[in-house]
C-alpha positions in Angstrom: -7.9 27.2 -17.2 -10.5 25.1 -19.8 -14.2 26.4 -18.6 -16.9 23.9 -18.3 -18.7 24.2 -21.6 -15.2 23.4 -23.3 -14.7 20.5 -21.3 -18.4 19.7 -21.9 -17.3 19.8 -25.9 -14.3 17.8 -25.3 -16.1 15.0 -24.3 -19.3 15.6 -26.3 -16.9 14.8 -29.2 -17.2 11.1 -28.1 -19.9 10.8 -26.0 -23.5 13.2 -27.4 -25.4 12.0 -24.6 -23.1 12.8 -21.7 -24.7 14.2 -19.0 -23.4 18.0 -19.2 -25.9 19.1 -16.2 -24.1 16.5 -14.1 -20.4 17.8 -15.1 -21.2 21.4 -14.9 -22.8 20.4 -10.8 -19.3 19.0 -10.6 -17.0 21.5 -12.2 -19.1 24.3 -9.6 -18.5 22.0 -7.0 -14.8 21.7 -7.4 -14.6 25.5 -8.0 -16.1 26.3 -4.9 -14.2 23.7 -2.3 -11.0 24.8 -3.8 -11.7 28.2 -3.6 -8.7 30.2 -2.2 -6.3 27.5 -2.5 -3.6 28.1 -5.4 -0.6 25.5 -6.3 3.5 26.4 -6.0 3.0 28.0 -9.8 0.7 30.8 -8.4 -2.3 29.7 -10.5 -5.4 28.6 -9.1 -5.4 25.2 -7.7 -8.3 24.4 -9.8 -6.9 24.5 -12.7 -5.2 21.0 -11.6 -8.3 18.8 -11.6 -9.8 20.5 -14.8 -6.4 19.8 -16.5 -6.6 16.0 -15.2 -10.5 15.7 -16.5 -9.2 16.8 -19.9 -6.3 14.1 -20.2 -8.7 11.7 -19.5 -10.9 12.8 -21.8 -8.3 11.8 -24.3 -9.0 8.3 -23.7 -12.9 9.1 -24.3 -13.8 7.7 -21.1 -17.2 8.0 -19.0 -18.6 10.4 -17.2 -18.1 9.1 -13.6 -14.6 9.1 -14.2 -14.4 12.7 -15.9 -16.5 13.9 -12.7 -13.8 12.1 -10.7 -11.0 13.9 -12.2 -12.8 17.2 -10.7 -13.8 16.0 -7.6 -10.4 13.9 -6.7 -8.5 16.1 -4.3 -11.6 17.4 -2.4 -12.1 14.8 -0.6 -8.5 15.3 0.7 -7.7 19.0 0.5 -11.3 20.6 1.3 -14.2 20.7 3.7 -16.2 17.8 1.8 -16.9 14.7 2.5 -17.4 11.5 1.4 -21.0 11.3 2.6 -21.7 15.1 0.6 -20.1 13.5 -3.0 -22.0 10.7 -2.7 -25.7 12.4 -1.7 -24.5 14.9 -4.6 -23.2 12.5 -7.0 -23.8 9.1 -6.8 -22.1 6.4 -4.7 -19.9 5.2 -7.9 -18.2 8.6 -7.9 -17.7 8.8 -4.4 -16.0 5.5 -4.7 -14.1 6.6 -7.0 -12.8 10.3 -5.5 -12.6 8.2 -1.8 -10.2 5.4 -3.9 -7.9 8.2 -5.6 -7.6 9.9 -2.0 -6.3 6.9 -0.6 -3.7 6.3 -3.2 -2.5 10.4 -3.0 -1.8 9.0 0.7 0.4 6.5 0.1 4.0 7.2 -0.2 5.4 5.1 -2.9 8.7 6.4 -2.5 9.2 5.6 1.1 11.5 3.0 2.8 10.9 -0.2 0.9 9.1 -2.6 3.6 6.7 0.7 3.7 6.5 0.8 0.1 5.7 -2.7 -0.7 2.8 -2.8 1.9 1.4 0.8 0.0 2.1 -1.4 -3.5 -0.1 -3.7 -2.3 -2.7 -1.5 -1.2 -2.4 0.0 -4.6 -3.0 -2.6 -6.5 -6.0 -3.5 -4.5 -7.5 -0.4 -5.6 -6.6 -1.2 -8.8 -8.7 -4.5 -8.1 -11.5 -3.1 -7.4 -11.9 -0.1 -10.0 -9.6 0.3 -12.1 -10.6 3.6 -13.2 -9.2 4.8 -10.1 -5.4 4.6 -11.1 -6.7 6.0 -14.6 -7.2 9.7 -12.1 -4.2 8.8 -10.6 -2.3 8.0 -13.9 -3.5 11.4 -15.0 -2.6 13.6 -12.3 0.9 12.1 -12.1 0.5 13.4 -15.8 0.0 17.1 -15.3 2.1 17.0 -12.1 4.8 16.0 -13.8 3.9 18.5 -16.7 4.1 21.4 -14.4 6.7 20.3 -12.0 9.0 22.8 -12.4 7.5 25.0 -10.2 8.0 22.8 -7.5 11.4 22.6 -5.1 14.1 20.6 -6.6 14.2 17.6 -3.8 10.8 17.6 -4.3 11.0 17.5 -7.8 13.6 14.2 -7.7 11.4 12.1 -5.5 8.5 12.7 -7.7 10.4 12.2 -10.9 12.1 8.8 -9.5 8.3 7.8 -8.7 6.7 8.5 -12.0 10.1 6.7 -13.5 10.0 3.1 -10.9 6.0 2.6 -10.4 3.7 5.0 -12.4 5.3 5.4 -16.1 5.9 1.5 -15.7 2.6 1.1 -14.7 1.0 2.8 -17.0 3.3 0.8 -19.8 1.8 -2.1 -18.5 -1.6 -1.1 -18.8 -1.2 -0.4 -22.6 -1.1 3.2 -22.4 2.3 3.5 -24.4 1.7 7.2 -25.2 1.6 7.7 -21.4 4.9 5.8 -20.2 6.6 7.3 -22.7 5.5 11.2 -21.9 5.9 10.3 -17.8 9.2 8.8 -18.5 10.6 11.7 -20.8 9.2 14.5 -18.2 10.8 12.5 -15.0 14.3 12.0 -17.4 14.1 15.7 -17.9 14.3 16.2 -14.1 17.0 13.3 -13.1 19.4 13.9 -15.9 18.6 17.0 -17.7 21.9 17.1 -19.0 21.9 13.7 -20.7 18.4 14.6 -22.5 20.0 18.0 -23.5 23.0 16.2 -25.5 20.1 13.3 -27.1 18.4 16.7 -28.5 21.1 18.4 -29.8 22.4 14.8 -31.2 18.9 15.0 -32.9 19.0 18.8 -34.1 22.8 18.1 -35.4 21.4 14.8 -37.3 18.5 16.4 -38.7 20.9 19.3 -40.0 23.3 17.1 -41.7 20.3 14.6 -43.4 17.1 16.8 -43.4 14.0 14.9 -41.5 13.5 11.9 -43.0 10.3 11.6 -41.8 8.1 12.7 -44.3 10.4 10.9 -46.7 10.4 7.5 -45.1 6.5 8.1 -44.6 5.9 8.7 -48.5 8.0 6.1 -49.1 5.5 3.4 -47.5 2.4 5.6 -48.5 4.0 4.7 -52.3 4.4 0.9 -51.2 0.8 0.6 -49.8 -0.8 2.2 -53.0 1.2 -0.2 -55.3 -0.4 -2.7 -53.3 -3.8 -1.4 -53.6 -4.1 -1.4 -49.7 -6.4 1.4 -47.8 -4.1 2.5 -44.9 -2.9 5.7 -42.8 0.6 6.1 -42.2 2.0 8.0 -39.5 6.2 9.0 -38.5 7.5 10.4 -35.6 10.9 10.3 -33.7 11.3 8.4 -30.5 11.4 10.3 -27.5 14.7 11.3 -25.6 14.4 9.0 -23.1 13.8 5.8 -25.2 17.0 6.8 -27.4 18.7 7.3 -24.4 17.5 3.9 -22.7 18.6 2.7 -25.9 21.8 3.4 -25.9 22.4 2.6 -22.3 21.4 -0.9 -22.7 23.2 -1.7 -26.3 25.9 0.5 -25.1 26.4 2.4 -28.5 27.1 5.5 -29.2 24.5 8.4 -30.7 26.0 7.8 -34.2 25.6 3.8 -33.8 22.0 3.8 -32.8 19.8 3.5 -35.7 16.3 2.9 -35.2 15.4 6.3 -33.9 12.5 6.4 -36.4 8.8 4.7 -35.5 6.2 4.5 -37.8 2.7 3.5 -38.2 0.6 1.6 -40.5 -3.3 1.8 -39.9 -5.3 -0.5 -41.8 -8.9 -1.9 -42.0 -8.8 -5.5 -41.6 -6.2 -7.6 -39.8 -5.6 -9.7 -43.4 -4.6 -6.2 -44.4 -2.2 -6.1 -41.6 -0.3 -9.3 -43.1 -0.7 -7.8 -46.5 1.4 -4.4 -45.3 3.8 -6.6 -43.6 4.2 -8.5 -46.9 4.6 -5.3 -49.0 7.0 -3.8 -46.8 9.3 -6.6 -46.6 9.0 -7.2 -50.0 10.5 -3.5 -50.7 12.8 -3.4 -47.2 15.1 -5.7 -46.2 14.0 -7.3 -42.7 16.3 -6.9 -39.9 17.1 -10.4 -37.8 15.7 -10.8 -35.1 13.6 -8.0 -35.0 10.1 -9.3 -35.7 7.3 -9.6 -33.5 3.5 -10.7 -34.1 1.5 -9.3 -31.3 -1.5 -9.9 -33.1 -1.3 -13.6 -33.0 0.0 -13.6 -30.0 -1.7 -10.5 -28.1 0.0 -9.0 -24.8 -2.1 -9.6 -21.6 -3.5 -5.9 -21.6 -5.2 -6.2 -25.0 -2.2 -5.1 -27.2 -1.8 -6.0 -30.8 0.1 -5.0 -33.7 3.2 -6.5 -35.5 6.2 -4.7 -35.2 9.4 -5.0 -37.5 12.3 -3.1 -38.0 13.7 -2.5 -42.1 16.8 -1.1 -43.6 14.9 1.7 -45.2 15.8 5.0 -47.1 19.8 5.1 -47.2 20.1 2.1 -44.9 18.5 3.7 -42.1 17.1 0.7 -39.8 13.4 2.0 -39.6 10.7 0.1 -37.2 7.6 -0.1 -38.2 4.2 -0.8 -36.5 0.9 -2.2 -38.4 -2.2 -2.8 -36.7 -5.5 -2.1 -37.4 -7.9 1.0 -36.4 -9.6 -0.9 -33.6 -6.3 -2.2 -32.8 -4.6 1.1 -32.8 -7.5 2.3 -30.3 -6.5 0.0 -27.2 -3.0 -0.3 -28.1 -3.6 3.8 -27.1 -6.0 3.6 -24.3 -4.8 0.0 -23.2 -7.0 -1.4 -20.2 -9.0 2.4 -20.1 -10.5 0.7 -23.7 -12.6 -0.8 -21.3 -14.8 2.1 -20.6 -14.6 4.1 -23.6 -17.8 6.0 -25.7 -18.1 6.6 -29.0 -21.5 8.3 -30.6 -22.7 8.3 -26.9 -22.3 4.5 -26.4 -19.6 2.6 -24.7 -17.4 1.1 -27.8 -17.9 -2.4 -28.1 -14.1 -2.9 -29.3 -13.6 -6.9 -29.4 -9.7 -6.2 -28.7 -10.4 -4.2 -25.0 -9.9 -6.6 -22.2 -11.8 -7.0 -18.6 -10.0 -4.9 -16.1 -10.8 -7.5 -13.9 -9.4 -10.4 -15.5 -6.1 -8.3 -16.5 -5.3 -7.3 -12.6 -6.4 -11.0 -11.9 -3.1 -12.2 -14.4 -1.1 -9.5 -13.3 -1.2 -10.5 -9.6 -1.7 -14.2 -9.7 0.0 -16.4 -7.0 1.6 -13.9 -5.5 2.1 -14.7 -1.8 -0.6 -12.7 0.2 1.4 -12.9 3.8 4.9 -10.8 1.7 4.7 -7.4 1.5 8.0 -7.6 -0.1 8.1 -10.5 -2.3 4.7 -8.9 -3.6 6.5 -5.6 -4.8 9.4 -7.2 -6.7 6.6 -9.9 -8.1 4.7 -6.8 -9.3 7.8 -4.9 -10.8 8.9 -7.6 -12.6 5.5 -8.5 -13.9 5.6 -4.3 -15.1 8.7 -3.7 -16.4 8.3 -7.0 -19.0 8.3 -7.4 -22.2 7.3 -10.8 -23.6 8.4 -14.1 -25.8 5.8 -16.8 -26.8 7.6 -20.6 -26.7 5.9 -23.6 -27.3 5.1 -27.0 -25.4 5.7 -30.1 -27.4 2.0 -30.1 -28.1 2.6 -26.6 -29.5 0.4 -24.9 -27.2 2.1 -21.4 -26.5 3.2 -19.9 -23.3 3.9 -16.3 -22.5 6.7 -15.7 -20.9 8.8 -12.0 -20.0 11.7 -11.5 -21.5 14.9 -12.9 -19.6 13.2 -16.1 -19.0 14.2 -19.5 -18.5 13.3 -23.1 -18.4 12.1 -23.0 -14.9 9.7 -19.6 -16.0 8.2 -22.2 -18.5 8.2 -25.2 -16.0 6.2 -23.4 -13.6 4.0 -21.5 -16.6 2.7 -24.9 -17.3 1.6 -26.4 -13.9 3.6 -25.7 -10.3 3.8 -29.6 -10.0 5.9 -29.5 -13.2 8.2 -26.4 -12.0 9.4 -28.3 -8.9 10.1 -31.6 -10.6 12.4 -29.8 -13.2 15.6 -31.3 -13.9 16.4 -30.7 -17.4 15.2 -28.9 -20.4 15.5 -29.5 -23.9 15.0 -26.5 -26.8 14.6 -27.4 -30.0 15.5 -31.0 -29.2 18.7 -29.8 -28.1 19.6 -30.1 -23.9 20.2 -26.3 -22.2 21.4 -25.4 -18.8 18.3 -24.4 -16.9 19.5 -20.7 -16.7 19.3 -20.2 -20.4 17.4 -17.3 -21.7 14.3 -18.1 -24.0 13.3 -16.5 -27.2 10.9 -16.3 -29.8 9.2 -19.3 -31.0 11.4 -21.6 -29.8 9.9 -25.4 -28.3 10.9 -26.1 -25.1 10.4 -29.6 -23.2 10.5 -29.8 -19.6 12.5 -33.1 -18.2 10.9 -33.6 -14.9 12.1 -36.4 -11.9 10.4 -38.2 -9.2 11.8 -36.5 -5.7 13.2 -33.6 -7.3 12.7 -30.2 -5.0 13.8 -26.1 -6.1 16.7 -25.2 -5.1 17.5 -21.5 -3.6 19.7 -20.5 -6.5 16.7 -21.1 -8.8 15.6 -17.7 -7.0 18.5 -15.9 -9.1 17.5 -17.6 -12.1 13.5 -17.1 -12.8 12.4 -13.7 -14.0 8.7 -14.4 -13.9 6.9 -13.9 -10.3 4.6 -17.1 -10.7 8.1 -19.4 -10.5 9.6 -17.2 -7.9 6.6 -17.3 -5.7 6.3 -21.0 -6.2 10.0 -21.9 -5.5 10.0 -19.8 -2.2 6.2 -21.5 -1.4 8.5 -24.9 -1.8 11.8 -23.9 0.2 9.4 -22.8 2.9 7.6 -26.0 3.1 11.0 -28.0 2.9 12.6 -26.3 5.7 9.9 -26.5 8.0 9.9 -29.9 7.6 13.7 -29.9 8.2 13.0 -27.6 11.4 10.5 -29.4 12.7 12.8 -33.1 12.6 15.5 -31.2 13.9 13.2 -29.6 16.9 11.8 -33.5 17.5 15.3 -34.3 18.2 16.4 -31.4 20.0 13.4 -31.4 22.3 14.3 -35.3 23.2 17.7 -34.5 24.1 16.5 -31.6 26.4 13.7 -33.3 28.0 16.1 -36.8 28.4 18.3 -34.1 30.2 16.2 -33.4 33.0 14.5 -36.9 33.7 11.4 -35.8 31.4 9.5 -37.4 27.8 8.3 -35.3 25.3 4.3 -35.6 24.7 2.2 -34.0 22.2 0.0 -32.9 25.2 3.2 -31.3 26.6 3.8 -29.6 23.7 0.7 -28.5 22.9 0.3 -26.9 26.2 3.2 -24.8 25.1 2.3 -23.8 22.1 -1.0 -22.6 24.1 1.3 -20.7 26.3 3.4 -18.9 23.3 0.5 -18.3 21.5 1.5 -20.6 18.7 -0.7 -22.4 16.3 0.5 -26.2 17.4 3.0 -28.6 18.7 4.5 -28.8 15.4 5.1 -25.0 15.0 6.9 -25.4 18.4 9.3 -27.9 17.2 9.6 -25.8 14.2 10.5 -23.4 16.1 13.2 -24.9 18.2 14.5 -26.7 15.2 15.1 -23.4 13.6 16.6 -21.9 16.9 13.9 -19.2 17.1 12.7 -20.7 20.3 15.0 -23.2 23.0 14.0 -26.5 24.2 14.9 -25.2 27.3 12.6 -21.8 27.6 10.2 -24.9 26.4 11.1 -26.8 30.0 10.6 -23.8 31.7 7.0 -23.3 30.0 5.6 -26.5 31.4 8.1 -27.3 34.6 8.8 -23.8 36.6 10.5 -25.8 39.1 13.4 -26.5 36.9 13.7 -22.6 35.7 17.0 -22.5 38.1 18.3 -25.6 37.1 18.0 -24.6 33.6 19.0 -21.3 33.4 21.6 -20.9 36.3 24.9 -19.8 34.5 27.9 -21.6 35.7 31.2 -20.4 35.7 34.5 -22.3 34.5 35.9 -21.9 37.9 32.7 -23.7 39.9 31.9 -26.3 36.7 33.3 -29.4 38.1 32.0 -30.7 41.1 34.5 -32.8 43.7 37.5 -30.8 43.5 39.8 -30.1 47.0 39.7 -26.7 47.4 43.4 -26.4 46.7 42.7 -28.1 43.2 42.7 -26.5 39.8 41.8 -28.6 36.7 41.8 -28.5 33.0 40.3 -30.2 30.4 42.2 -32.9 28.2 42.7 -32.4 24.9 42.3 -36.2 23.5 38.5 -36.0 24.3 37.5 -32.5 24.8 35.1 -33.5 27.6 32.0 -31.6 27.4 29.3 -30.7 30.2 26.9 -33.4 30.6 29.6 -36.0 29.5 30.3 -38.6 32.6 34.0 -37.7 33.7 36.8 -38.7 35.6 39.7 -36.8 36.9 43.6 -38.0 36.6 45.8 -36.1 38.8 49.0 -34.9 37.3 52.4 -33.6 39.5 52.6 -30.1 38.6 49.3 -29.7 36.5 46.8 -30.2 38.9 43.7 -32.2 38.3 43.1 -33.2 33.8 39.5 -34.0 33.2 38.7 -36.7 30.9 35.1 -38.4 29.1 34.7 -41.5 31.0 34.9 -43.5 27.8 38.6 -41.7 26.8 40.9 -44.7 25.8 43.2 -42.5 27.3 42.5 -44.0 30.2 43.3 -47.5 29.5 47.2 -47.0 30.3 46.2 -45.4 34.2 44.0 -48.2 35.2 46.6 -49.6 37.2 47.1 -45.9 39.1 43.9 -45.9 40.7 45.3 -43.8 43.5 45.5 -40.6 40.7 41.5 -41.1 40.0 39.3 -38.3 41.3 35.5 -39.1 41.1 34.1 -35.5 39.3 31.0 -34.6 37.8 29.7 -31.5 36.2 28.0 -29.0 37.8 24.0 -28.9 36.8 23.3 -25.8 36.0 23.9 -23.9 32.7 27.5 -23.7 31.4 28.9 -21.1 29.5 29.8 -21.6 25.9 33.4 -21.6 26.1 34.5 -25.4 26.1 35.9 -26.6 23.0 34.5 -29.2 20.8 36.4 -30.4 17.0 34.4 -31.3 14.7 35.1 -32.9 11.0 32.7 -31.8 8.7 32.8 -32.8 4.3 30.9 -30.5 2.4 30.5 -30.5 -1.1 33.0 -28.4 -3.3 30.7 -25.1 -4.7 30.7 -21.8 -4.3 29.1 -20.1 -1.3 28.6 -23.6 1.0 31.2 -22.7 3.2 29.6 -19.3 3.9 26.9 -20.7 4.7 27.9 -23.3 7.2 30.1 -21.4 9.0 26.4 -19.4 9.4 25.1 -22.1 10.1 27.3 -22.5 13.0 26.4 -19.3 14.6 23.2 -19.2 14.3 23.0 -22.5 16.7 25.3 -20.0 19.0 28.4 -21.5 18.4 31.4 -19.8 18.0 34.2 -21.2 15.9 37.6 -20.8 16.9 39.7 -22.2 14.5 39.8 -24.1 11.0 41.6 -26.2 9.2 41.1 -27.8 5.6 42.5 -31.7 5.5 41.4 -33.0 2.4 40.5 -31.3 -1.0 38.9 -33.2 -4.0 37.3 -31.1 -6.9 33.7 -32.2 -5.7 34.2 -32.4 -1.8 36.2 -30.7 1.1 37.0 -31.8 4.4 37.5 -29.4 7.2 38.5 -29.8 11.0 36.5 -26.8 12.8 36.8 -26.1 16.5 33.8 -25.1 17.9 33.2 -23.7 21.6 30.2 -24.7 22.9 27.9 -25.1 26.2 27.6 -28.7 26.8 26.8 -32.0 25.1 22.7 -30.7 24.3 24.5 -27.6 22.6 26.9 -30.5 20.8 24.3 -32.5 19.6 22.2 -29.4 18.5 24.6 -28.4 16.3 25.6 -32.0 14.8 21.8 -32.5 14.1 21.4 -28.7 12.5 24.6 -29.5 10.1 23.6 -33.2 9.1 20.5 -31.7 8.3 22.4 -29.2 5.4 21.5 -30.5 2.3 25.3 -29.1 1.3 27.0 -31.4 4.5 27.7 -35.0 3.3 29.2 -35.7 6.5 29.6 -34.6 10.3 31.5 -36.1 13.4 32.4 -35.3 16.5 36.7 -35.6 16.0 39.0 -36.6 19.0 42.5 -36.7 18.2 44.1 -39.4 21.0 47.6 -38.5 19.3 47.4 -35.7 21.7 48.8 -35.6 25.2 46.4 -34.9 28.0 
């Protein structure tokens, strides 16, 4: 375990005038709550905090947050309290050891609706210190550095963690270095075997070529000397993981992959930069399509650089990086830039962003009310890289890679997302789910009354456009639910002798607890709520009316006792329909609508007319209704309107296609339903359909009754 006065040097190497009296206060502190308390290796427990304190002194931060990394579990794991840090401390670093505890406590790896309300939380942490996923950043760290002592199911779930939210995360802050380390240590635990074979791969290589390293590294040392350019130069190999990655998504082989080399170029000035870039090119062929300047166009989190990839020594496809030393400093440290020291001050580094603003981007428009649509937002946001396009007034727009049209649409303003139509790049017209790149120019074609549509959803990659498009289909339906409640409601009040008011409806919205009469309507119109639990709301009196289920056997009212009847099948009378009854020899009593032209040939038989009429109360759903529906010729409507069906608790019995054009199909489909409110409800939900071009009620009169 590091003691206090080499943790005190650690950080004394970037900060002289840190307060050592205040870390040693802490470091005894720390000492003494975890006193007794050891972790699955054996050691000391304390040994975890200190360890934590000295990653973070790698990013030369401040003292709060190096007194932070000591104090962070005792708030959780001891007798202190929050009130004891701060009288001993200092408010900031209880908020700070108070913040990390309440992150340790939520389980990021838990079922997903759990999970995407703890993401939130996280990220409101993250809002309001940022420092405070630093400690958490660096604990993962030397948890994941020492995991091996823990039990294997315990060391999976915290290896898929690090790999899905914290090495991500930590990409995404700038701290490259750290995604990379947290990734490698999590693959070394979910697929050890698949890191063993990358190493040997390596070992083999390096056996049969010799490292190339040093070679390739003199070789651009040589370049930047002709040039007469001050510069450090630094190799390495990529880690396991990121060849592995690699491979996996180019789907080559060990031998195919070539750039497993990175290298650094560290210069003064950023014309210097441009002046490498220059020289190496000049001596390297460039590799297509592998160039990108981050220092014109910086990432969100601060970075810079340019990056290219070469054919370098015997062919070898080498990528390099050139940036310059302040550069280099928060392209290591990322968003921690922010509170960095150097000779005792905090480092004025014009390259570090505001924390604040960079959560701000990160989170912006997402949808405060879904927990859900939050989390994917935020892991798509993560797990991005970038591309820059340009308007037609050549400003740029940042976009993540995989992104389309629409992502640029809605980049620019939400107005000009939802009118999209079109989209031209470089002057030439592109489906809208065409994937953007580099530099390219992209002009939106917008039109008057244009709305998203819900396949846009599986389209957009960034969470701006998705959040948008949902903000839209949400608006749209409720204004298709709340014309299809209006009409519904009418029916069912007509039914019973009653007129829908806004006063009657807001007395039942008062009554449900609902914010209006229009959320009411919504409501029924989206079959969440009836028209009829609505009826009984305001007029008890008609519960039993309402709600009585009547059997087949008792629905028609004026039958003999002895008389049986069944409905025709030229008009499928339905409850609520006016009937009349024609007596057949041998078949008892045939019920048909009043309105049947059926009925025309038997006017001269009035002696076989039975006056009937339907029973009041509530049928079962079991009488059969045809319906002739066209709806338009693409994949997935049919799935959805036979959905569409059942949700207005209708049950289809059969189906038939009659007509088939390449754009349209019609269909006859037999529906059984209640009565002729549950008819109508279900004709009004399906002209509604955007996908329905039309819906009828279909009576074949070929039939015999």
């Amino acid at each position: 375990m590091i003691d206090v006065e080499d943790l005190i040097a650690l950080v004394r190497n970037y900060n002289p005038r840190t307060n050592a009296d205040l870390i040693r206060r802490a470091y005894d502190y720390g000492l003494r709550m975890h006193e007794g308390q050891f972790r699955h290796s054996g050691e000391p427990y304390f040994t975890h905090p200190v360890a934590v304190a000295a990653i973070l002194t790698e990013q030369r931060l401040d003292d709060a947050t190096i007194i932070t990394a000591l104090l962070h579990d005792t708030i959780e794991d001891t007798r202190s309290t929050y009130t004891e840090v701060s009288e001993l401390f200092g408010k900031e670093v209880a908020e700070l050891v108070d913040g990390v505890t309440k992150l340790t406590n939520l389980q990021l790896s838990s079922a997903a609706s759990k999970q995407a309300e703890n993401f939130r939380k996280l990220f409101m942490a993250m809002s309001k210190d940022l420092r405070v996923i630093l400690v958490k950043l660096a604990d993962r760290l030397h948890n994941m550095r020492t995991i091996r002592s823990m039990r294997p199911e315990k060391q999976a779930q915290k290896a898929r963690e690090t790999m899905e939210i914290f090495a991500p995360l930590a990409g995404r802050m700038g701290m490259q270095w750290m995604r990379e380390e947290l990734e490698d240590l999590a693959f070394k635990v979910l697929n050890p075997e698949a890191r063993t074979s990358i190493i040997r791969r390596f070992v083999n290589l390096q056996k049969e070529t010799g490292d190339v390293i040093p070679k390739i590294t003199a070789d651009i040392r040589s370049e930047m000397d002709e040039a007469g350019i001050e510069a450090d130069v630094f190799g390495r190999a990529k880690r396991p993981y990121s060849i592995w990655r690699k491979m996996e998504e180019k789907q080559l082989s060990f031998s195919r992959l070539s750039d497993i080399y990175g290298f650094r170029v560290i210069t003064q000035t950023e014309a210097d930069c441009y002046r490498v870039l220059g020289a190496i090119h000049h001596h390297w062929r460039a590799v297509p399509g592998r160039f990108k300047d981050y220092i014109s166009q910086p990432k969100t989190n601060g970075y810079r650089s340019i990056h290219t990839t070469v054919s370098g020594r015997d062919g070898k496809r080498v990528e390099v990086q050139i940036r310059t030393r302040q550069m280099h400093e928060v392209n290591e440290s990322g968003v921690a830039a922010h509170w960095s020291y150097r000779e005792g001050v905090r480092a004025q580094n014009p390259f570090a962003v505001d924390p604040a603003k960079w959560v701000a981007t990160l989170t912006e428009r997402f949808d405060e009310g879904d927990h859900d649509e939050f989390l994917e937002n935020v892991k798509l946001e993560m797990y991005s890289d970038q591309v820059f396009c340009f308007t037609p007034k050549g400003d740029v727009i940042k976009l993540p890679k995989g992104a389309t049209p629409i992502d640029f649409a809605y980049a620019i303003h939400t107005r000009i997302g939802n009118g999209c139509v079109g989209a031209k790049v470089d002057g030439i017209r592109v489906p809208l789910w065409t994937r953007l790149k580099n530099g390219q120019n992209i002009d939106i074609i917008t039109a008057a009354g244009q709305r998203p549509q819900s396949t846009w959803l599986d389209i957009v990659q960034t969470g701006r456009a998705k959040a948008s498009i949902r903000k839209s289909l949400r608006e749209e339906d409720r204004t298709r639910f709340v014309k299809l409640g209006t009409e519904l409601a009418r029916v069912a009040f007509e039914h019973v002798g009653r007129k829908v008011t806004d006063k009657a409806l807001r007395t039942a919205a008062k009554t449900l607890r609902l914010e209006d009469e229009t959320e009411v309507l919504a409501r029924i119109g989206s079959a969440e709520l009836s028209a009829s639990e609505v009826l009984e709301i305001l007029y008890p009196e008609l519960a039993t009316q309402t709600h009585e289920e009547v059997t087949v056997q008792r629905a028609v009212v004026g039958l003999a006792a002895d008389q049986n009847f069944r409905r025709a099948d030229c008009c499928q009378p339905l409850p609520g329909e006016r009937i009349v009854g024609i007596t057949y020899r041998g078949k008892g009593v045939v019920i048909h609508a009043i309105d049947c032209p059926a009925l025309e040939e038997l006017e001269d038989e009035p002696g076989r007319w039975v006056d009937l009429h339907w029973h009041s109360g509530r049928h079962a759903p079991v009488y059969s209704a045809t319906l002739k529906i066209t709806i338009a010729n693409d994949a997935g409507v049919l799935g959805r309107i036979c959905t569409l069906i059942g949700q207005q608790k209708a049950n289809i019995s059969d189906m038939q296609f009659v007509d088939r054009k390449p754009d349209f199909y019609s269909i006859i489909v037999e529906t059984e339903l209640r009565d002729t409110e549950h008819l109508h409800m279900l004709l009004t939900a399906l002209e509604a359909e955007s996908d329905v071009a039309q819906v009828a009620r279909f009576r074949d009169l070929t039939r015999k009754p």
